[in-house]
C-alpha positions as CSV (number, residue, x, y, z in Angstrom):
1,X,-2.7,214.7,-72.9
2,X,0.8,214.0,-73.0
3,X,4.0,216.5,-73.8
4,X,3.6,215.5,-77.8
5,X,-0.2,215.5,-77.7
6,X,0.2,219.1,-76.3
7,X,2.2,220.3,-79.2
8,X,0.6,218.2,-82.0
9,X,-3.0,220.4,-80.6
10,X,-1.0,223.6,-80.7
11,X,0.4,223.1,-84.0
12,X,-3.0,222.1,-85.7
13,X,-4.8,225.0,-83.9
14,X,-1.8,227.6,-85.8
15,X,-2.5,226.1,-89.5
16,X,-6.3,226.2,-88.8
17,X,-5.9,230.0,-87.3
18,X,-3.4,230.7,-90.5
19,X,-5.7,229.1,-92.8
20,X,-8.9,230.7,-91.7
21,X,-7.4,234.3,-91.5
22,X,-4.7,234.3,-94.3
23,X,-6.6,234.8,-97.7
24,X,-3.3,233.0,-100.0
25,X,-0.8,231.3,-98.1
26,X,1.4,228.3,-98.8
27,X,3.5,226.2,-97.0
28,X,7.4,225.7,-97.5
29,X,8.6,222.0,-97.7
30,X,12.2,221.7,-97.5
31,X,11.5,217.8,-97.6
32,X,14.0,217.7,-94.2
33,X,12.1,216.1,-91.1
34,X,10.3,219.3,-89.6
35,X,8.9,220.2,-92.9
36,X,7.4,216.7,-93.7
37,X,6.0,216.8,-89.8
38,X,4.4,220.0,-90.6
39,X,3.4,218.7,-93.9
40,X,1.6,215.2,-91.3
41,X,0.4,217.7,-89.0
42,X,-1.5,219.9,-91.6
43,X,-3.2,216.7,-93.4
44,X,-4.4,215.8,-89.2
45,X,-5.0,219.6,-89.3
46,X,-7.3,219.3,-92.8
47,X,-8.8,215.1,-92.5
48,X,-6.3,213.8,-94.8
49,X,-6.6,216.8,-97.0
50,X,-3.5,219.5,-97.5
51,X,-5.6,222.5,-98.9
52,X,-2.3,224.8,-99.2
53,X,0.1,224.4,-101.6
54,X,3.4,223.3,-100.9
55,X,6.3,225.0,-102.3
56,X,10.0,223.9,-102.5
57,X,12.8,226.1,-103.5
58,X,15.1,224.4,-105.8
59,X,18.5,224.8,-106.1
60,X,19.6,222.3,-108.4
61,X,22.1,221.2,-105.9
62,X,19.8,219.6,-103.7
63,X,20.9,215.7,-102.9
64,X,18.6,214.0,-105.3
65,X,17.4,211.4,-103.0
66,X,15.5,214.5,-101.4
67,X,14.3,215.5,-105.0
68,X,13.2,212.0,-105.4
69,X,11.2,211.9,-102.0
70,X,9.6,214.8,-102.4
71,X,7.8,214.0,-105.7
72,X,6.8,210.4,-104.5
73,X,5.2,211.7,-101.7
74,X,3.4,214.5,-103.5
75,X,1.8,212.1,-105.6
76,X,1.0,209.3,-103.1
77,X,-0.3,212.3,-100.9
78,X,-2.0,213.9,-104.0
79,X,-0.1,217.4,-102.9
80,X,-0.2,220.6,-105.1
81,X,3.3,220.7,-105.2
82,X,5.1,223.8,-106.4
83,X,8.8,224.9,-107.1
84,X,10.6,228.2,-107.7
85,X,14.3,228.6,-108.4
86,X,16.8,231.5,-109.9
87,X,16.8,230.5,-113.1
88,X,18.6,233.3,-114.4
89,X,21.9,232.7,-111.7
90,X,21.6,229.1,-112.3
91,X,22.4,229.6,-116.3
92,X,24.9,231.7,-115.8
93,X,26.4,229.6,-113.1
94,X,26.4,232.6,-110.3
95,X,27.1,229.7,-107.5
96,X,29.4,228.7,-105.3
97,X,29.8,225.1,-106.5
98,X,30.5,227.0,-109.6
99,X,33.3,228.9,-108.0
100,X,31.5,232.1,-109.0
101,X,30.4,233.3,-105.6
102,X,30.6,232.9,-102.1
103,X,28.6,230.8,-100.0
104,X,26.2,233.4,-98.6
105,X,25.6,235.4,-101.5
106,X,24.7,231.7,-103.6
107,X,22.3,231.1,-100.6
108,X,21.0,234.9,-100.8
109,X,20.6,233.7,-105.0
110,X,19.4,230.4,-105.0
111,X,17.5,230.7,-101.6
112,X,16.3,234.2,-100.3
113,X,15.5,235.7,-104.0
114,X,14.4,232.8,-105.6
115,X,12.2,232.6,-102.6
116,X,10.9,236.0,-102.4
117,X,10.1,235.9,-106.4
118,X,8.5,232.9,-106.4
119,X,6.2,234.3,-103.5
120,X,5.1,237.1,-105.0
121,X,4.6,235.4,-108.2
122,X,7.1,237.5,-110.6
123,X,9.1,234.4,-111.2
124,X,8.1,231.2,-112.9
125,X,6.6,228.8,-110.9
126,X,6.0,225.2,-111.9
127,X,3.2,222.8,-110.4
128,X,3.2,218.8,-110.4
129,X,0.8,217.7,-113.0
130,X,-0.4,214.5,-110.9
131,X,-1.4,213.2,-114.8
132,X,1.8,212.7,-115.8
133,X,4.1,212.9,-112.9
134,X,6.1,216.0,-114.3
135,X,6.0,219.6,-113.8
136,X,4.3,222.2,-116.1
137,X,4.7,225.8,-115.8
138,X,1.9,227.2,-113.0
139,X,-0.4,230.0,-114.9
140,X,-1.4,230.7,-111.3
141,X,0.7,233.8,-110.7
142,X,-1.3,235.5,-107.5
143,X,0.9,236.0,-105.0
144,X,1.1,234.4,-101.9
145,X,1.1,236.7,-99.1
146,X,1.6,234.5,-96.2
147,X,4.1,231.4,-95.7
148,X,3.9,228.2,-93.2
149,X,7.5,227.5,-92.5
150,X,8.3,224.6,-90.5
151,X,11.6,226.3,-87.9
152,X,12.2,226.0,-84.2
153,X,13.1,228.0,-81.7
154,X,16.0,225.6,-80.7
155,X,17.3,224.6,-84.1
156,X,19.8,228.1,-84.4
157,X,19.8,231.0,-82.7
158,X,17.9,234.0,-85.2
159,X,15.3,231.3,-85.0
160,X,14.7,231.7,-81.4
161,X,13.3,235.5,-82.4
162,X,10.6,234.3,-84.1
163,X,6.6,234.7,-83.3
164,X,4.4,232.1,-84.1
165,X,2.8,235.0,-86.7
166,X,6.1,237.3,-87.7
167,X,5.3,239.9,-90.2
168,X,7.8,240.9,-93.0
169,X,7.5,243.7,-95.3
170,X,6.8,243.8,-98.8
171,X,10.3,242.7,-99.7
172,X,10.2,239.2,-97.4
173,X,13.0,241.6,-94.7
174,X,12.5,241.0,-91.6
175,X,12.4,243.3,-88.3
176,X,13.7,241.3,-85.8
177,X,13.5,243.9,-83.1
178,X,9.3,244.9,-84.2
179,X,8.2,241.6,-83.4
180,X,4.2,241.4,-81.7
181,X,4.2,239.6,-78.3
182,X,2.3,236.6,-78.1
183,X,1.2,236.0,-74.4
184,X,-0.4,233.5,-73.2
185,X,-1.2,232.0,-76.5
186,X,-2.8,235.1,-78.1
187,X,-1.9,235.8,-81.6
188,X,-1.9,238.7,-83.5
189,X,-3.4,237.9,-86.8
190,X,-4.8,241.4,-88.0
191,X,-1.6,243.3,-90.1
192,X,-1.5,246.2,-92.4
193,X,-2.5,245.6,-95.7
194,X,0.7,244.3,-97.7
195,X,2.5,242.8,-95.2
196,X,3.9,239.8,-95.7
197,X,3.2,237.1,-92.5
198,X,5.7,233.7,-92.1
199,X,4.1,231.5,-89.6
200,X,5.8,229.2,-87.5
201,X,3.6,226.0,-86.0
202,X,6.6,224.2,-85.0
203,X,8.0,226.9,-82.9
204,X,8.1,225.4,-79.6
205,X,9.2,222.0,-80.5
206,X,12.5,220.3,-80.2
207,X,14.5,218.2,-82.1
208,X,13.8,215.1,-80.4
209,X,10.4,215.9,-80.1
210,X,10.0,215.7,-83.7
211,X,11.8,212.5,-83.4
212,X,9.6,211.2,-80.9
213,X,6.4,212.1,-83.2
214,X,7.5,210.8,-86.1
215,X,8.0,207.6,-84.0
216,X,4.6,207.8,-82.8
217,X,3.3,208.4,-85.8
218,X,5.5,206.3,-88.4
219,X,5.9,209.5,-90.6
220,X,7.6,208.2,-93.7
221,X,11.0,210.7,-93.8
222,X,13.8,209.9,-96.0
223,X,16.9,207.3,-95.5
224,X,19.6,210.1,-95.9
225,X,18.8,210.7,-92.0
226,X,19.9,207.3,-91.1
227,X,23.8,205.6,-91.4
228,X,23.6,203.4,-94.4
229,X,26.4,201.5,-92.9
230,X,29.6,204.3,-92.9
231,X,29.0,205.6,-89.9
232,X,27.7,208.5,-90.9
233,X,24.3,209.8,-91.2
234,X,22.7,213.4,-92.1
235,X,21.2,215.2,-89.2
236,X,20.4,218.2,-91.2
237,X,19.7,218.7,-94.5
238,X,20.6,221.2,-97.5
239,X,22.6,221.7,-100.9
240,X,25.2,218.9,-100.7
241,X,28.2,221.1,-101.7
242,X,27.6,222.9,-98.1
243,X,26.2,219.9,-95.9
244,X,28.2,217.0,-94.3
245,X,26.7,214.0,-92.7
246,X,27.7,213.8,-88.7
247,X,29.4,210.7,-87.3
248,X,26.7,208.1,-86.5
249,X,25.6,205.0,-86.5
250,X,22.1,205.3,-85.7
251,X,20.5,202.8,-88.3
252,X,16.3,204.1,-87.4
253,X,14.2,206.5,-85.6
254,X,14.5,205.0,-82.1
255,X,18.4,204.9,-82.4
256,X,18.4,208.7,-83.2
257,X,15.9,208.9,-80.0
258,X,17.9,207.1,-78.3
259,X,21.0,209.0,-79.5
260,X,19.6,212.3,-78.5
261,X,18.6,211.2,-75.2
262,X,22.2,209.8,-74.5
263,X,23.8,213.4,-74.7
264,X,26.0,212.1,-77.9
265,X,24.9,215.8,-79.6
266,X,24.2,217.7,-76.6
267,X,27.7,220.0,-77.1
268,X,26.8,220.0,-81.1
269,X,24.3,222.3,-83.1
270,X,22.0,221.0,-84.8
271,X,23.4,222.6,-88.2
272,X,26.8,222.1,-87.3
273,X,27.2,220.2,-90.8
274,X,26.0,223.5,-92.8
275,X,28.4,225.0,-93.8
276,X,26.9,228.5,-94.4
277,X,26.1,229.2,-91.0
278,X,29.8,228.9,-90.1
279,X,30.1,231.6,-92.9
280,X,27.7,233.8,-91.7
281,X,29.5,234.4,-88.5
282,X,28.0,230.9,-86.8
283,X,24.2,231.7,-87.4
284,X,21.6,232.6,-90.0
285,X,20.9,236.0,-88.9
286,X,22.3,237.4,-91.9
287,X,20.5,235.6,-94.6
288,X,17.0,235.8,-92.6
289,X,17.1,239.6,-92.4
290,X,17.3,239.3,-96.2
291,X,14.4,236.8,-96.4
292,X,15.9,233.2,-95.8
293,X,13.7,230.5,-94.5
């Protein structure tokens, strides 16, 4: 086995585990490029099948070229695609594009609660109806009480905290300094009753790992990663008010591989272009604390 076989086995072996001892979970898609691998990895994980439901948190502000992604791949992959949002801040226009807020406390709206509500089910959620294409409100309202979230340990730094099976408390907070160890590739899987578990398959990858596997693998991903002929090209993705493309001309997969592996980005974070990490003090520490993916 090679370096990316390695990790694809790990990461199948975490959403079978998660599966098999996790009564309701679901698994996040941000529709960015680590997401959609863990969304590939679970249908290897499953034979083609995604038995979890994916969940999106939408902001409305979204660049709709990811909205648009999303939904065709749901369908073509016959997904049960679900989405939350803060309804509620979004009419009354409590956002920073809106000049009410700042951009933490927008993310802490649109992301963290809108999250943490649609987990537990209080808020509206709405399902794909494959029928029709749309979505219809979800009369599904169980909580779910564990969450597949597709981070790495090198993408920012209050990521490199994480377990592979980090519990939260009812509320989504999380302790970063009451973590379990996991030696050895032993995971802890029995927690207290109402504890909330985020689980992290993708933990030990690296950005042009998940590069190279979606070479190797030809995992469709969106054209907002690649320059459309500016000269500029998104390497991470978010709301577009608070996320700028990075100067590149890297048309394709293998010329991103091939720009990683030059050093071009080796003096730039990864989420350099997000703007709210620069406001929260150059990290996501903050917002994760609070329940941020």
């Amino acid at each position: 086995m090679n370096h990316l076989d390695k990790l694809e086995a790990q990461s199948v072996h975490i959403l079978r585990e998660a599966y098999r001892e996790f009564k309701n979970i679901c698994m996040l898609w941000s529709i960015g490029k680590d997401s959609t691998v863990l969304l590939w990895l679970a249908r290897k994980a499953f034979f083609g099948h995604v038995p979890i439901p994916l969940v999106h948190i939408d902001t409305h502000f979204k660049i709709p070229e990811m909205i648009k992604y999303r939904d065709e791949l749901a369908l073509k992959w016959k997904l049960t695609m679900v989405y939350g949002e803060n309804t509620e801040a979004l009419a009354q226009k409590n956002t920073f594009p809106d000049g009410k807020v700042d951009r933490i406390t927008c993310c802490q709206s649109l992301k963290s609660n809108a999250l943490k509500n649609t987990l537990s089910g209080e808020w509206n959620r709405y399902v794909m109806d494959h029928k029709t294409g749309k979505y219809v409100l979800d009369t599904n309202r169980e909580q779910y009480t564990g969450v597949i979230v597709g981070v790495r340990a090198d993408e920012e730094g209050s990521r490199s905290k994480e377990r592979y099976f980090s519990p939260r408390d009812k509320e989504n907070d999380w302790d970063v300094g009451d973590q379990p160890p996991e030696f050895w590739n032993q995971f802890k899987t029995d927690f207290a009753p109402g504890t909330h578990i985020r689980i992290h398959p993708l933990l030990d990858w690296t950005e042009l790992n998940i590069w190279e596997y979606i070479e190797r693998e030809n995992i469709p991903i969106t054209s907002l990663y690649f320059d459309q002929g500016n000269g500029k090209r998104y390497r991470s993705l978010g709301c577009y008010p608070c996320t700028a493309p990075v100067d590149s001309s890297a048309k394709n997969v293998s010329e991103i591989i091939e720009e990683l592996k030059s050093g071009k980005f080796a003096n730039i974070a990864e989420r350099s272009g997000r703007a709210q990490d620069k406001d929260d003090g150059g990290g996501l520490e903050t917002l994760r604390r609070g329940g941020y993916m």
